[in-house]
Backbone as CSV, one residue per row, in Angstrom:
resi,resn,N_x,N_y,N_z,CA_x,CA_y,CA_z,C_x,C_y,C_z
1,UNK,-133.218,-108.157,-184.889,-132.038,-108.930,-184.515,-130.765,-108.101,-184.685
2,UNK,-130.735,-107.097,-185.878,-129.530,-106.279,-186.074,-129.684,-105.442,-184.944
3,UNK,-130.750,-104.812,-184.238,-130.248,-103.846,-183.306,-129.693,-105.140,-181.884
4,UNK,-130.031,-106.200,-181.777,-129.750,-106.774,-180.619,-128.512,-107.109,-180.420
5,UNK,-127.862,-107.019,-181.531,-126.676,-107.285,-181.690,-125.455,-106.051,-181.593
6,UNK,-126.190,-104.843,-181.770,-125.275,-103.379,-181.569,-125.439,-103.615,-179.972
7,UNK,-126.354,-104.115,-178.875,-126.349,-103.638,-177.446,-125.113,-104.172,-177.068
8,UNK,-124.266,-103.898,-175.807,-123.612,-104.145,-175.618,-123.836,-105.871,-174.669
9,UNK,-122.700,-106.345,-174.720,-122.930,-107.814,-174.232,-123.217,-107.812,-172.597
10,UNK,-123.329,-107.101,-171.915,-123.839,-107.349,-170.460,-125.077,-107.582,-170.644
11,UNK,-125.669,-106.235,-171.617,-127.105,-105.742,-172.078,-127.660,-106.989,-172.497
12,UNK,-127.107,-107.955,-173.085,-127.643,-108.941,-173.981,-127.847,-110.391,-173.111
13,UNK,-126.808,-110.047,-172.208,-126.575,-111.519,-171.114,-127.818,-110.971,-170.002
14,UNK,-128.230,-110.015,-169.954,-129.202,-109.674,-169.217,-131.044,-110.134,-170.286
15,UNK,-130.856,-110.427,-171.190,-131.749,-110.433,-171.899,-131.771,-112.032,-171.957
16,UNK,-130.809,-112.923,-172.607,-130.498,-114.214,-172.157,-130.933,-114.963,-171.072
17,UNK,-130.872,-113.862,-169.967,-131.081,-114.890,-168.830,-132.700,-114.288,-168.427
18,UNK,-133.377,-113.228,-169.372,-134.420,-113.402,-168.989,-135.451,-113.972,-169.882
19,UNK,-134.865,-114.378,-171.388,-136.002,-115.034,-172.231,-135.268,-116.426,-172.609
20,UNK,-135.459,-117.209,-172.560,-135.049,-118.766,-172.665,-134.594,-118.945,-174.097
21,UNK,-135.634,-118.733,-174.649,-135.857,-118.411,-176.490,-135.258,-117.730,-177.220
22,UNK,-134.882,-116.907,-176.552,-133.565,-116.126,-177.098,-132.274,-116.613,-176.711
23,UNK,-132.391,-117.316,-176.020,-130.462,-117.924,-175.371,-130.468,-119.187,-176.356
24,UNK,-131.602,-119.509,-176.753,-131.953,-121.213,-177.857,-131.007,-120.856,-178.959
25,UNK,-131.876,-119.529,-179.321,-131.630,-118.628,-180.573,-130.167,-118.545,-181.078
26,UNK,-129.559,-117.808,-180.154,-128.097,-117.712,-180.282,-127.363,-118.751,-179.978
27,UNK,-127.282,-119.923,-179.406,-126.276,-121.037,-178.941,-126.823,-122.338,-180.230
28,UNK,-127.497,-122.012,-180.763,-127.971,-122.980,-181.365,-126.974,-123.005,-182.755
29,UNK,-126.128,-121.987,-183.025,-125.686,-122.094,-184.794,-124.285,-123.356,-183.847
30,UNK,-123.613,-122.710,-182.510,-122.564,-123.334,-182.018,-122.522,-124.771,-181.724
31,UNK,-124.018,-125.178,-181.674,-123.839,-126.696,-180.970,-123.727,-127.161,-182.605
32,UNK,-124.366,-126.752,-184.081,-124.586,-127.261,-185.050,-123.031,-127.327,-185.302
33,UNK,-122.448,-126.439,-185.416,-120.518,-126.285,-186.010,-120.129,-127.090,-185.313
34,UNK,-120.392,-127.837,-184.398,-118.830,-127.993,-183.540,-118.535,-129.533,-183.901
35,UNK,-119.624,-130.067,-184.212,-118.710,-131.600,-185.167,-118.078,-131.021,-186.059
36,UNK,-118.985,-130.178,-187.117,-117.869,-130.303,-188.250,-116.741,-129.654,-188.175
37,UNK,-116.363,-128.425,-186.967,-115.049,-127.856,-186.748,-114.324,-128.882,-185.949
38,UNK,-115.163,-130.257,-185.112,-113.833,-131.100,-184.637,-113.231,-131.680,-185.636
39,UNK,-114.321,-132.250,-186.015,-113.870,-133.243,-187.014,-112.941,-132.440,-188.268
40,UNK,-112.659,-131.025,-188.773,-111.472,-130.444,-189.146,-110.556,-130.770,-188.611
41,UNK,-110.687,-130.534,-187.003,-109.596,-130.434,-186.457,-108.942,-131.781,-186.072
42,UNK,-109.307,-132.868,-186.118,-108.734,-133.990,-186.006,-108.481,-134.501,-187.191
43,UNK,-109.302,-134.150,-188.377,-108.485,-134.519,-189.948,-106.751,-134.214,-189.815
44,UNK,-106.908,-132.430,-189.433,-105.311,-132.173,-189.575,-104.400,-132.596,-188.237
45,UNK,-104.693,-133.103,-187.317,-103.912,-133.510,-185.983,-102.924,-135.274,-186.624
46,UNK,-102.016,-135.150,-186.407,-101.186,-135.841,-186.958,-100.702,-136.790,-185.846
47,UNK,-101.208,-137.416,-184.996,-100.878,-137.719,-183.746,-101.338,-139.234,-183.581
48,UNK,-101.312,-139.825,-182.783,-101.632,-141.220,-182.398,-102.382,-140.659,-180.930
49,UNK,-103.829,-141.285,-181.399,-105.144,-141.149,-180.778,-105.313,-142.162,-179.710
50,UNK,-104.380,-143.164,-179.759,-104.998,-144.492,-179.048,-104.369,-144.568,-177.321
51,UNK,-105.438,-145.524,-177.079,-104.899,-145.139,-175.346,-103.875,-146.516,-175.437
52,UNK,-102.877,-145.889,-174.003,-101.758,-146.809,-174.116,-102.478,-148.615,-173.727
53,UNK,-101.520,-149.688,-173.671,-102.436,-150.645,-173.550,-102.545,-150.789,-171.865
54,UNK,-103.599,-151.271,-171.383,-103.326,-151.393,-169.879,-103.161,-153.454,-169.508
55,UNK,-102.799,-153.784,-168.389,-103.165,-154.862,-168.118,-103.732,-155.133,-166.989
56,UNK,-104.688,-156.017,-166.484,-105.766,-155.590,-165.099,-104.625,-156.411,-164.253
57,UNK,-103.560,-157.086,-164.349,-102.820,-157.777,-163.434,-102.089,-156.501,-162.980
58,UNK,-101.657,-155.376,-163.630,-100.910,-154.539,-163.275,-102.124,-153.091,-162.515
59,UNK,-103.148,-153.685,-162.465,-103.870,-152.734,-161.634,-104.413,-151.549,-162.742
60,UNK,-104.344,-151.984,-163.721,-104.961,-150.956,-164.902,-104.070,-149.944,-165.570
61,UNK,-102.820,-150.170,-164.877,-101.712,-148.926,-165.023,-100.932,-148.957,-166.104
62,UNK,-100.494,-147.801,-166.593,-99.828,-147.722,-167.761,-98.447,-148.510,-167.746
63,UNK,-97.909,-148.635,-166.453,-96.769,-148.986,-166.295,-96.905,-149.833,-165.238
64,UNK,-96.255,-151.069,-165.295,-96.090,-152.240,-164.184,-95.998,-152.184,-162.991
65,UNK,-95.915,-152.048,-161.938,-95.468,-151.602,-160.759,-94.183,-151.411,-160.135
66,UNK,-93.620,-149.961,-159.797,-92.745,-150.081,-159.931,-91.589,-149.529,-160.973
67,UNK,-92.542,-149.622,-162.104,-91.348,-149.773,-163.604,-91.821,-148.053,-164.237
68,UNK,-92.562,-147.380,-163.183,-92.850,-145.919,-164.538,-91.337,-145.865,-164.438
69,UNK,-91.018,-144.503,-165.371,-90.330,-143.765,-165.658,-90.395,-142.652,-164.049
70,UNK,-88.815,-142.451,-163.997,-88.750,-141.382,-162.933,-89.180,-140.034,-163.834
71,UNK,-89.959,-139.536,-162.632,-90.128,-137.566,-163.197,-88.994,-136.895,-162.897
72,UNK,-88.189,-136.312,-164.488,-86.686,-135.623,-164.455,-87.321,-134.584,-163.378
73,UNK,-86.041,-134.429,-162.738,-85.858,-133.277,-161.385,-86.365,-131.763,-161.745
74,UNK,-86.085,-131.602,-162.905,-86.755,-129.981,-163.065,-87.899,-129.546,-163.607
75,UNK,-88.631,-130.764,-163.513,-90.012,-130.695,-164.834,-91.023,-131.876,-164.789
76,UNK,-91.994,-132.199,-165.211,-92.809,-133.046,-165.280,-92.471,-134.080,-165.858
77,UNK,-93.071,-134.915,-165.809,-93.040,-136.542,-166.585,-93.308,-135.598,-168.342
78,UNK,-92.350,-136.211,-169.178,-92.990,-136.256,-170.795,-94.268,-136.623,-170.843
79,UNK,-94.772,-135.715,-171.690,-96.612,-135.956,-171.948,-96.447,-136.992,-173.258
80,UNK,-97.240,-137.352,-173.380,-97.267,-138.211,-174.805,-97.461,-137.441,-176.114
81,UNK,-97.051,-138.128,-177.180,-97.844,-137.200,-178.299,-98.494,-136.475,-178.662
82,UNK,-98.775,-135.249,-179.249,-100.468,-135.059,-180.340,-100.855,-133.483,-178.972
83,UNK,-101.535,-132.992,-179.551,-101.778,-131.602,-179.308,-102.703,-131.376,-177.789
84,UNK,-102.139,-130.967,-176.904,-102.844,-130.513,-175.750,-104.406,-130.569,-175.958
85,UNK,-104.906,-130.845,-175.253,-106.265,-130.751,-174.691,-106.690,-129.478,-174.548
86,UNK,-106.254,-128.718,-173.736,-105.808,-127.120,-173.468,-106.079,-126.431,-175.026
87,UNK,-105.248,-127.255,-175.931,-104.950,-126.171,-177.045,-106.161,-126.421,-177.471
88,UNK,-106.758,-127.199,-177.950,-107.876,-128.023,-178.724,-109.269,-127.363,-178.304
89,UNK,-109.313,-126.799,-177.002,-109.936,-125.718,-176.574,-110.445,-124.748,-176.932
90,UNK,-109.263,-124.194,-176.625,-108.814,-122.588,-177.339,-108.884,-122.330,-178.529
91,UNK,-108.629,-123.460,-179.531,-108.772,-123.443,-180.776,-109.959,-123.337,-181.293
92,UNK,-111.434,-124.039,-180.402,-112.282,-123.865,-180.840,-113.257,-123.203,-181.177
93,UNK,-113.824,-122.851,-181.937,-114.584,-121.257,-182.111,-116.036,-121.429,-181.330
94,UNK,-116.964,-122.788,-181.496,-117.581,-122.827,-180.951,-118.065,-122.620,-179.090
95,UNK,-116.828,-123.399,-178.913,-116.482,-123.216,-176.916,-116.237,-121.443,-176.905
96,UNK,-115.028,-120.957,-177.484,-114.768,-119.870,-177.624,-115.752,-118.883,-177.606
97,UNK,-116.694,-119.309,-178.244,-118.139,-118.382,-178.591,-118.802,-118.477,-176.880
98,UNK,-119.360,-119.817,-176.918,-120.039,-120.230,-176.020,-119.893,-119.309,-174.814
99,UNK,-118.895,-119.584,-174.558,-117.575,-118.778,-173.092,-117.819,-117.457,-172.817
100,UNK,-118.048,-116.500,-174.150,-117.970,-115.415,-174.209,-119.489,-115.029,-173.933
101,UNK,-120.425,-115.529,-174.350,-121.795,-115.831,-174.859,-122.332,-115.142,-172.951
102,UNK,-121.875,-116.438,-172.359,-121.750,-116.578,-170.538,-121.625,-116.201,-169.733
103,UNK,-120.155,-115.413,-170.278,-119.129,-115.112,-169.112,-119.119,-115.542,-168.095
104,UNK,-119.414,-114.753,-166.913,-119.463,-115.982,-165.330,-121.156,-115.788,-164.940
105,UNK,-122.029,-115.939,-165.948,-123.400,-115.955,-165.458,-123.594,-117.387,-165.336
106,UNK,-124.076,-117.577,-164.218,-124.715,-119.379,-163.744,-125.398,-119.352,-164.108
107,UNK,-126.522,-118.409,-164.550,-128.041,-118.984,-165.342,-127.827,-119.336,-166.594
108,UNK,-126.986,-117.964,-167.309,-126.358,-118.468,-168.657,-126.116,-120.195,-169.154
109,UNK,-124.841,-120.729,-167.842,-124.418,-121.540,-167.793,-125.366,-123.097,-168.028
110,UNK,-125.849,-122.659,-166.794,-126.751,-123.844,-166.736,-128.052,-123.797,-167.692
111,UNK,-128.078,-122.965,-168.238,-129.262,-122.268,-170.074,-128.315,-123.554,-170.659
112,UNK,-127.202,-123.255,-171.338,-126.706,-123.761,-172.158,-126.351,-125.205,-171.888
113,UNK,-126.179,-125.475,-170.868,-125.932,-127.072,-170.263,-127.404,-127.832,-170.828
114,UNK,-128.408,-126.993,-170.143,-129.600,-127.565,-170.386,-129.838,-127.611,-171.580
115,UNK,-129.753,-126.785,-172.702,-129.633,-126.819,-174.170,-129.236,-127.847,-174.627
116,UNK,-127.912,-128.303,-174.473,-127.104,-129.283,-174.940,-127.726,-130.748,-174.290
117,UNK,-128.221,-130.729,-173.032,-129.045,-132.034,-172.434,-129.664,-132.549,-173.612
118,UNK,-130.903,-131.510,-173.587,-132.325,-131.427,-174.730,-132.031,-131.919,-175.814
119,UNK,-130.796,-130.932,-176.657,-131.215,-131.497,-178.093,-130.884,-132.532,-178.148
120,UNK,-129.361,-133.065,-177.136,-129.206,-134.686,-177.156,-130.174,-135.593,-177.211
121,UNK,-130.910,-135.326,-176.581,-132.346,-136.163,-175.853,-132.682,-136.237,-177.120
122,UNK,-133.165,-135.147,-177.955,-134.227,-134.831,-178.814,-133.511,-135.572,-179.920
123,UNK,-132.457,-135.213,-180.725,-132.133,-135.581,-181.961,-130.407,-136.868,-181.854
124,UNK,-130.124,-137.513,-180.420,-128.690,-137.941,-180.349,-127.695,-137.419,-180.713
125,UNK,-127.513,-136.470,-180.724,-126.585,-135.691,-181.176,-125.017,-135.826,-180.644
126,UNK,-123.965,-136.734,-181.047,-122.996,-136.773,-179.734,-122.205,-136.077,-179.692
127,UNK,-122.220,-135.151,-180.785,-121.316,-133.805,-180.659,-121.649,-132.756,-179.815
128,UNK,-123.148,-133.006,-179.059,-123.038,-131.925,-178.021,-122.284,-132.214,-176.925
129,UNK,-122.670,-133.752,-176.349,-121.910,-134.202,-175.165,-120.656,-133.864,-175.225
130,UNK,-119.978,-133.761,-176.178,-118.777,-133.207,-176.295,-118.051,-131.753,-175.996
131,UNK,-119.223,-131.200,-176.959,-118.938,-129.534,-176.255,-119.556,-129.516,-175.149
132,UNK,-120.426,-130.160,-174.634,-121.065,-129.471,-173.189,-119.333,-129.818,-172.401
133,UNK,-118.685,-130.847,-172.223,-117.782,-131.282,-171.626,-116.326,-130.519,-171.980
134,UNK,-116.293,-129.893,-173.053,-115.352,-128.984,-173.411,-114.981,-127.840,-172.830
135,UNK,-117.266,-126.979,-172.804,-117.063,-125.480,-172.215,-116.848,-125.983,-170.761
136,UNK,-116.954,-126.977,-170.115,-116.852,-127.333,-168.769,-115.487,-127.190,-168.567
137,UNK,-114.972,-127.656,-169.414,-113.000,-127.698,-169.310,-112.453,-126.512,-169.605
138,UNK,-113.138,-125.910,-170.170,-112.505,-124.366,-170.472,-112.562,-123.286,-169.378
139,UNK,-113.762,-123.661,-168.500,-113.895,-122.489,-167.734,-112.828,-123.208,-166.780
140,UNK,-112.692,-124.571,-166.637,-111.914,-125.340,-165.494,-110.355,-124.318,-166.173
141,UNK,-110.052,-124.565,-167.413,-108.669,-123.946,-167.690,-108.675,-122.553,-166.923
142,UNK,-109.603,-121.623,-166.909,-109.425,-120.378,-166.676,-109.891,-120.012,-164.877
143,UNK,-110.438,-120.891,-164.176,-110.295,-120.793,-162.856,-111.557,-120.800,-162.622
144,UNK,-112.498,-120.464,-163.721,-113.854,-120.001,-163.150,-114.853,-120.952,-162.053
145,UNK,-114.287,-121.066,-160.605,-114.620,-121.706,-159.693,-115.862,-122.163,-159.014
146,UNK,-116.769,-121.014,-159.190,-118.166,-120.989,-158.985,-118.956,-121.753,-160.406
147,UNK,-118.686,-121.100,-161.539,-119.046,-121.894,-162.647,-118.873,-123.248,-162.395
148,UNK,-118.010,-123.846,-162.343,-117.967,-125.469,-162.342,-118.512,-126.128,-160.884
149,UNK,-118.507,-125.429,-159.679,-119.190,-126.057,-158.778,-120.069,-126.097,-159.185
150,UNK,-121.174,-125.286,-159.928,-122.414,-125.453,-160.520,-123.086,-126.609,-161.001
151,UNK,-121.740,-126.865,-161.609,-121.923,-127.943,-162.102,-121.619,-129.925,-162.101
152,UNK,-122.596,-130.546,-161.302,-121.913,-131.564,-160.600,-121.201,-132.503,-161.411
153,UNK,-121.437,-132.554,-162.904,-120.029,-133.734,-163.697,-118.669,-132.881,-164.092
154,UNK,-118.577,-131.978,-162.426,-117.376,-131.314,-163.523,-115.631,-132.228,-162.920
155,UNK,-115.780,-132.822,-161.570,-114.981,-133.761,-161.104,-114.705,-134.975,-162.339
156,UNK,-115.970,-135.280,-162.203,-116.265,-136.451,-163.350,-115.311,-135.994,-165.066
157,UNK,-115.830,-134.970,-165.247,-115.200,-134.386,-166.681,-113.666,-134.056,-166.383
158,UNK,-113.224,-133.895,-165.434,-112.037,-133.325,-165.055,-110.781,-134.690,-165.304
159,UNK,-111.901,-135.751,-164.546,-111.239,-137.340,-164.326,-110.961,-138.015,-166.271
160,UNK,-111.996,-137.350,-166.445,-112.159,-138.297,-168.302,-111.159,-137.695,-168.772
161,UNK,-111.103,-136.470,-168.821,-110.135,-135.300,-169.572,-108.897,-135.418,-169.905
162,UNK,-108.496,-135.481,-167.997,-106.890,-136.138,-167.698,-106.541,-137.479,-168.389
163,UNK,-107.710,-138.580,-168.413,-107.159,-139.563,-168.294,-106.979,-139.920,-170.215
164,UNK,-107.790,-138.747,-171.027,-107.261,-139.074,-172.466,-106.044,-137.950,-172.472
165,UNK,-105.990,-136.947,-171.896,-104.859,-135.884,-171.837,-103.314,-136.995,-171.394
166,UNK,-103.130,-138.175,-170.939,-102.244,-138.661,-170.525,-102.156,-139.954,-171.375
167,UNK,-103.308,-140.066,-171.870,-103.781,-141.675,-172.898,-103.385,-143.041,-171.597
168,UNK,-103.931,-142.968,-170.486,-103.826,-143.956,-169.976,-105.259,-143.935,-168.680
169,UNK,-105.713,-144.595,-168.084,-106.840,-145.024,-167.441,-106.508,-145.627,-166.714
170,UNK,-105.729,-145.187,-165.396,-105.551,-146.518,-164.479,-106.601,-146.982,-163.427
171,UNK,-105.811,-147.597,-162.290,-106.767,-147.951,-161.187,-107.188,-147.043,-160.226
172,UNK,-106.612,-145.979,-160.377,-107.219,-144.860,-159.286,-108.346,-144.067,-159.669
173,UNK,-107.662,-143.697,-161.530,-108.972,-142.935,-161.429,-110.758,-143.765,-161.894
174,UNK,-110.200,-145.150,-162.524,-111.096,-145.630,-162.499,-112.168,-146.054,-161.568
175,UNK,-110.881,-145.732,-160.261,-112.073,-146.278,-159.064,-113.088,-145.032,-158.514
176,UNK,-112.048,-143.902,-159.057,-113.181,-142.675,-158.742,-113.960,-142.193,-159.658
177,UNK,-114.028,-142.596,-160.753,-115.041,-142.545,-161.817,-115.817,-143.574,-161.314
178,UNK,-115.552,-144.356,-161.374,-117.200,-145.669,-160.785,-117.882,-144.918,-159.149
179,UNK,-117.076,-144.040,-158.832,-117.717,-143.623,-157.542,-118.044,-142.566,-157.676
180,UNK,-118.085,-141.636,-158.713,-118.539,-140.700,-158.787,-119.993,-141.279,-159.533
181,UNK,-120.145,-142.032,-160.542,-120.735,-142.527,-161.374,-122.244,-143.208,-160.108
182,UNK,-121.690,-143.981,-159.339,-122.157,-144.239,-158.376,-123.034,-143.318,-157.738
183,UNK,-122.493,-142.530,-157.168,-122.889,-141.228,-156.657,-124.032,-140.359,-156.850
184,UNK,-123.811,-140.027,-158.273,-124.703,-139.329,-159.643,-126.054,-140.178,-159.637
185,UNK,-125.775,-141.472,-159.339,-126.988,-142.480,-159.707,-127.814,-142.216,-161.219
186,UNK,-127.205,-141.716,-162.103,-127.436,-141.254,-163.322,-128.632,-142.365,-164.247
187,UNK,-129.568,-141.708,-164.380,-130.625,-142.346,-165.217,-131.218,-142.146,-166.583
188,UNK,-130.694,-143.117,-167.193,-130.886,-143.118,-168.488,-132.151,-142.992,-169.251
189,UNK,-132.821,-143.168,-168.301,-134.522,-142.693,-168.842,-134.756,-141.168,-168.180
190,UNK,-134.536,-140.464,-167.216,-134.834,-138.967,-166.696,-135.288,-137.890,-168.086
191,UNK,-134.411,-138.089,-168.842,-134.551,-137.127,-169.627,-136.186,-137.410,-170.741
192,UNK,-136.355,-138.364,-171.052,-137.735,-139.032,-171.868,-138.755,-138.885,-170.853
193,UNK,-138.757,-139.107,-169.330,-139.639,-138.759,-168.427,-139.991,-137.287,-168.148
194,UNK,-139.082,-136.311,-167.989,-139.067,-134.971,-167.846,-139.827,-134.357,-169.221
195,UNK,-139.648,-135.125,-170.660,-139.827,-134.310,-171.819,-141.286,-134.586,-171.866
196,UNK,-141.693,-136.312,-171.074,-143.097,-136.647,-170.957,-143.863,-136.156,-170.094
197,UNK,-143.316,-135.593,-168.766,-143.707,-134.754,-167.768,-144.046,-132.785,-168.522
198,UNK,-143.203,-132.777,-169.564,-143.553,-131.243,-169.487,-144.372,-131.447,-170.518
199,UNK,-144.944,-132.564,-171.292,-145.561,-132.760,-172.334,-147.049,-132.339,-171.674
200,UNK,-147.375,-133.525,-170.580,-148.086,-133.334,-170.072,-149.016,-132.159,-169.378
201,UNK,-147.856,-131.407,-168.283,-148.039,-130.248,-168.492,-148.620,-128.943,-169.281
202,UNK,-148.156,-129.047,-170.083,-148.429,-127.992,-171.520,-149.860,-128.493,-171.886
203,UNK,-150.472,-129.702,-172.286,-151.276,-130.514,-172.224,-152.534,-130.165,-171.369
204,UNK,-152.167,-130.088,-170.099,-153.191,-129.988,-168.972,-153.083,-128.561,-168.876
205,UNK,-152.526,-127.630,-168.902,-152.970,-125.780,-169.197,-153.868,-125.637,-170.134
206,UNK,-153.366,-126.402,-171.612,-154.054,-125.799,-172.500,-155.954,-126.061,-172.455
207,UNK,-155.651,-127.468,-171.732,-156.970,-127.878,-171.372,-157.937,-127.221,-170.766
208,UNK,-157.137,-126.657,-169.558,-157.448,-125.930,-168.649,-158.087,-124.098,-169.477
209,UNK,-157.176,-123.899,-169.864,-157.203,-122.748,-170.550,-158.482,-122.785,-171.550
210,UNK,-158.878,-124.067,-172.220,-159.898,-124.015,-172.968,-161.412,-124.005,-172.072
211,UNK,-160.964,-124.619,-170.985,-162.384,-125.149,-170.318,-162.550,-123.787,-169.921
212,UNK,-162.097,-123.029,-169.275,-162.199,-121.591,-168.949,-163.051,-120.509,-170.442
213,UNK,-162.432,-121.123,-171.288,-162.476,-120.074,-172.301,-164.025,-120.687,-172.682
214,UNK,-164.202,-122.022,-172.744,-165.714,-122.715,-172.694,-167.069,-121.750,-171.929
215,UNK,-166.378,-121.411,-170.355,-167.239,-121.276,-169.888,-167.562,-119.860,-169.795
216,UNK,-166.546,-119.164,-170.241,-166.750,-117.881,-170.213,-167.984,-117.627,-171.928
217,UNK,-167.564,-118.690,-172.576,-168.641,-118.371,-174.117,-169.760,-118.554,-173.271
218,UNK,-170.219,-120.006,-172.440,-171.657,-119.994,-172.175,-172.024,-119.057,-171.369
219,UNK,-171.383,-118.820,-169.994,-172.104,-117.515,-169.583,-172.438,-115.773,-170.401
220,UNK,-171.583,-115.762,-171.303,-171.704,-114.721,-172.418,-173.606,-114.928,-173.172
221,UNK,-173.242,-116.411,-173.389,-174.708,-116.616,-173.968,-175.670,-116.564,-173.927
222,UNK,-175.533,-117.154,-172.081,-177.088,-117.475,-171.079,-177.143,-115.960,-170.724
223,UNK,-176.165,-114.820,-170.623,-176.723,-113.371,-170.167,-177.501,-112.579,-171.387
224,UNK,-177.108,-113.209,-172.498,-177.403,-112.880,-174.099,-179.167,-113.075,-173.834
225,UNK,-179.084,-114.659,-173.479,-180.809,-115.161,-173.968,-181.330,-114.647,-172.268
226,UNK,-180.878,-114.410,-171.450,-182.145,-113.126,-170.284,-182.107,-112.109,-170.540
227,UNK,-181.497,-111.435,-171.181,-181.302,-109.874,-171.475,-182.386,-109.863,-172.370
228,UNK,-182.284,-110.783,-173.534,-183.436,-111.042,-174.369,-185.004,-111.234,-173.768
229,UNK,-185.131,-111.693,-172.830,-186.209,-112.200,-171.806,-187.111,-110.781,-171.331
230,UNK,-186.000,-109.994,-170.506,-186.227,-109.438,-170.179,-187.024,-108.276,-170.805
231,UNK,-186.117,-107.636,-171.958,-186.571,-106.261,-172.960,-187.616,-107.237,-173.848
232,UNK,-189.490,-107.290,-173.458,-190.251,-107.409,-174.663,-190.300,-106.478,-176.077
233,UNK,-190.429,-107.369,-176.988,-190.925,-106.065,-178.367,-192.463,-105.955,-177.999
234,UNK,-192.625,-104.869,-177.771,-193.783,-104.008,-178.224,-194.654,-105.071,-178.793
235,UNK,-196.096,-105.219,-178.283,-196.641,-105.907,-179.360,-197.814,-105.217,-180.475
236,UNK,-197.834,-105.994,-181.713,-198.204,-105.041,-182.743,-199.441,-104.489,-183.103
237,UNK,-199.669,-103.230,-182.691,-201.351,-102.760,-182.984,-202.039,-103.558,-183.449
238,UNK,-203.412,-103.609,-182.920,-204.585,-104.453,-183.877,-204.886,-104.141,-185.115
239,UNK,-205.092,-104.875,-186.575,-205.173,-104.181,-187.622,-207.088,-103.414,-187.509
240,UNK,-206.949,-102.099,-188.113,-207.827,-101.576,-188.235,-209.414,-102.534,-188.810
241,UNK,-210.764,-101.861,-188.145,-211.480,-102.810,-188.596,-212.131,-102.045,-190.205
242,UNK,-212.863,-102.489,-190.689,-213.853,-101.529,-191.431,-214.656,-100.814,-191.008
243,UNK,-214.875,-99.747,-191.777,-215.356,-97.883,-191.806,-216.742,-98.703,-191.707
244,UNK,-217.347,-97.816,-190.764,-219.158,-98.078,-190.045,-219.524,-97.825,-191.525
245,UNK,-221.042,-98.752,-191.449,-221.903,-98.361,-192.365,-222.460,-96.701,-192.653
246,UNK,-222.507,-96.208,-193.492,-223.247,-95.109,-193.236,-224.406,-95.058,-193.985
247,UNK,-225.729,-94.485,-193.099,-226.857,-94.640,-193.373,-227.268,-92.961,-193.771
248,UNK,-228.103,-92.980,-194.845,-228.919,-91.577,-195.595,-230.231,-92.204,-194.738
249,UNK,-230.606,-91.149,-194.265,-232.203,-90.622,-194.242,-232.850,-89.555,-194.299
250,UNK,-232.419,-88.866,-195.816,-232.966,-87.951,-196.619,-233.964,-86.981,-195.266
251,UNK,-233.399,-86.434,-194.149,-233.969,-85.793,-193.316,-235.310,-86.877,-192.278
252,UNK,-235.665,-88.224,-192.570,-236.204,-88.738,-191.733,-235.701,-88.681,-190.350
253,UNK,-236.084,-88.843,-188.625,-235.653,-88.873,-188.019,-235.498,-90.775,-187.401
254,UNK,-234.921,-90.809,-186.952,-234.723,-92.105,-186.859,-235.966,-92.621,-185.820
């Protein structure tokens, strides 16, 4: 592991994307940190977390119709309170890692997406859903264009993002979240079916693999017992009989 770590990182993203088990290996300390580095990081955030209130008569909107606030002429609307989204990012060591881990490899990418699926699946984990949706926003911060087409909840993540980045949820984007949502046709059982599908799988090789390995012992055996058939032992001399009588006749002739 110490020399894998002197290669240089192309060397290593080339190794990543060709052993699965090794990309587990390394992304796995990042998905474990990243609750307990959020949850640091929202201990010290000093901010008001809550979304503004909406009312459904006003169409879900932060503001009545009519009644926002004008955007001053040289600049954006005031953001609300409490620390960029953006920053919260950047700050993080885990995404930070992740990012670097990647760079603009799509197999990488979608390695680690799939990572974060799994262990969800496997152990609920909701601090992955979180970073999976983070490194999604990070590469979105930095342009990486092909990366996020890759990836189809990245509209979807883009829509959630904004709409706590602004603390309000109105009627527009709610209507394109239910239509993206729509869209996705997203199934809450896929993932327990797929883990029961590759169960299976693995299952029916090994089976396979044994019945093979079965039949290769008996034909080993049945060539064992004709080979035997074939080469007789020798069978074993008759035992000797007893030495003839011998007869004296003191010179008589018979």
């Amino acid at each position: 592991m110490d020399l894998f770590r002197q290669l240089p990182v192309e060397v290593q993203r080339q190794c990543w994307e060709l052993k699965r088990v090794l990309l587990l290996r390394h992304t796995q300390p990042s998905l474990l940190a990243y609750s307990e580095e959020t949850a640091t990081v929202m201990r010290n955030l000093d901010s008001d977390l809550t979304l503004a209130p909406l009312n459904a008569a006003e169409e879900w909107g932060m503001y009545a119709p009519g009644q926002a606030p004008p955007v001053p002429p040289g600049g954006a609307r005031a953001m609300p309170p409490g620390l960029p989204r953006k920053s919260l990012r950047g700050a993080s060591a885990s995404v930070q890692r992740l990012k670097r881990l990647l760079g603009t490899s799509k197999v990488l990418y979608l390695g680690i997406v799939g990572h974060c699926r799994q262990y969800y699946m496997e152990h609920a984990y909701v601090a992955v859903c979180s970073l999976r949706s983070q490194l999604l926003m990070a590469l979105h911060d930095e342009e990486q264009t092909e990366l996020c087409a890759a990836d189809r909840c990245h509209r979807l993540a883009w829509l959630v993002d904004a709409c706590i980045r602004d603390r309000c949820l109105d009627g527009r984007r709610m209507a394109e979240i239910e239509a993206i949502v729509d869209r996705m046709a997203f199934d809450a059982g896929a993932g327990s079916r797929a883990a029961a599908e590759a169960a299976k799988e693995l299952a029916k090789t090994a089976a396979k693999t044994a019945k093979i390995e079965a039949a290769k012992t008996a034909k080993k055996a049945a060539g064992g017992g004709k080979a035997g058939t074939r080469a007789h032992a020798p069978a074993p001399a008759p035992a000797p009989g007893p030495p003839p009588a011998l007869k004296i006749t003191f010179g008589k002739k018979p």
